[in-house]
C-alpha positions in Angstrom: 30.2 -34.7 -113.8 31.1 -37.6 -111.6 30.6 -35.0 -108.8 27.0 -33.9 -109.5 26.4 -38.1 -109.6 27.6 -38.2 -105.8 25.8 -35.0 -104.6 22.4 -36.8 -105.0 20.5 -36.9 -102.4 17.9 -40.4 -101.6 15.1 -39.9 -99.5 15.2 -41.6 -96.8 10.9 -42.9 -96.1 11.8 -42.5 -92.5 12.6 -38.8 -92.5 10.6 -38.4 -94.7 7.4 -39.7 -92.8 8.7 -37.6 -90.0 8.7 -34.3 -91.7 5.2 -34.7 -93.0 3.9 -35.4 -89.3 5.9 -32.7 -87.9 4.1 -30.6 -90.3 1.1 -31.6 -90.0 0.9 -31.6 -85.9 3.0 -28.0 -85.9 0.6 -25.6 -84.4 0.1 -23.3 -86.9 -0.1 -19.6 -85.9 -3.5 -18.1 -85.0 -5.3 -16.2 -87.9 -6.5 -13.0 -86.9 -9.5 -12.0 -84.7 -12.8 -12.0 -86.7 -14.6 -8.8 -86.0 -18.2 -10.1 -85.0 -20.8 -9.2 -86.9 -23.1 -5.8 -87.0 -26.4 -6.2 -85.1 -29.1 -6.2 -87.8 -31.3 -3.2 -86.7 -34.4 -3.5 -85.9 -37.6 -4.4 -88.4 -38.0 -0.6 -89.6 -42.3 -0.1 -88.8 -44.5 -0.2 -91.9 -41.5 -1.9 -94.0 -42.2 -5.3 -96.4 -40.4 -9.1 -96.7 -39.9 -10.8 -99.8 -41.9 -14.1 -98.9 -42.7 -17.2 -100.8 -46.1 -18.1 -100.0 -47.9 -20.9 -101.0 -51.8 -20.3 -102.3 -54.8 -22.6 -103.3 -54.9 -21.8 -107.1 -58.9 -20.4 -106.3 -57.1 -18.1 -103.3 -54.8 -16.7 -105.9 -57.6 -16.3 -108.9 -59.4 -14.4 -106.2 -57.3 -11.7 -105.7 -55.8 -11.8 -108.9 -59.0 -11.5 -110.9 -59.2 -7.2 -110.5 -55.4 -7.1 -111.8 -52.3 -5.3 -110.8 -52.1 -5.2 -107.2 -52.7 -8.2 -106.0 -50.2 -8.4 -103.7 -51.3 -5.6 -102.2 -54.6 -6.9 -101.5 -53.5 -10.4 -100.2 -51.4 -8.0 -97.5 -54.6 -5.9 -96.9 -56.9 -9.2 -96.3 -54.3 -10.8 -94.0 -53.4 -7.6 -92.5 -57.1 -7.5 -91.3 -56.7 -10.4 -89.3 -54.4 -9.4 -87.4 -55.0 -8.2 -83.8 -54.2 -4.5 -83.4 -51.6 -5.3 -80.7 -49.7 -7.3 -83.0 -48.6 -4.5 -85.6 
């Protein structure tokens, strides 16, 4: 017993403070390559976005008023304005 009471060991704040900063400046090693990203392909023709769009409430009661399908009809009416060149 009196020999475990020897064998203690008292940190010293000097070592101590050393081994953290060594372990915190130690290069650490490099993780591995990121593969970059897949291009996105291109905007397939004719296909649709999920958009939030704000509408005056009378806009909205417009196209709304004939039912399901309103969507539909906002696209068609905005669609119209735009030049052909654009599509």
């Amino acid at each position: 017993m009196a020999d475990d009471r020897n064998r203690r060991r008292f940190t010293d704040p000097r070592t101590a403070a050393e081994a953290a900063f060594k372990a915190a400046t130690t290069a650490k090693p490099a993780a591995a390559p990121v593969a970059p990203a897949a291009p996105r392909p291109s905007a397939v023709p004719g296909a649709r976005e999920m958009v939030t769009l704000r509408l005056d409430s009378a806009v909205l009661a417009h196209f709304q008023k004939d039912g399901p399908g309103w969507q539909d009809r906002v696209n068609d009416a905005l669609k119209a304005l735009v030049p052909a060149s654009e599509d």
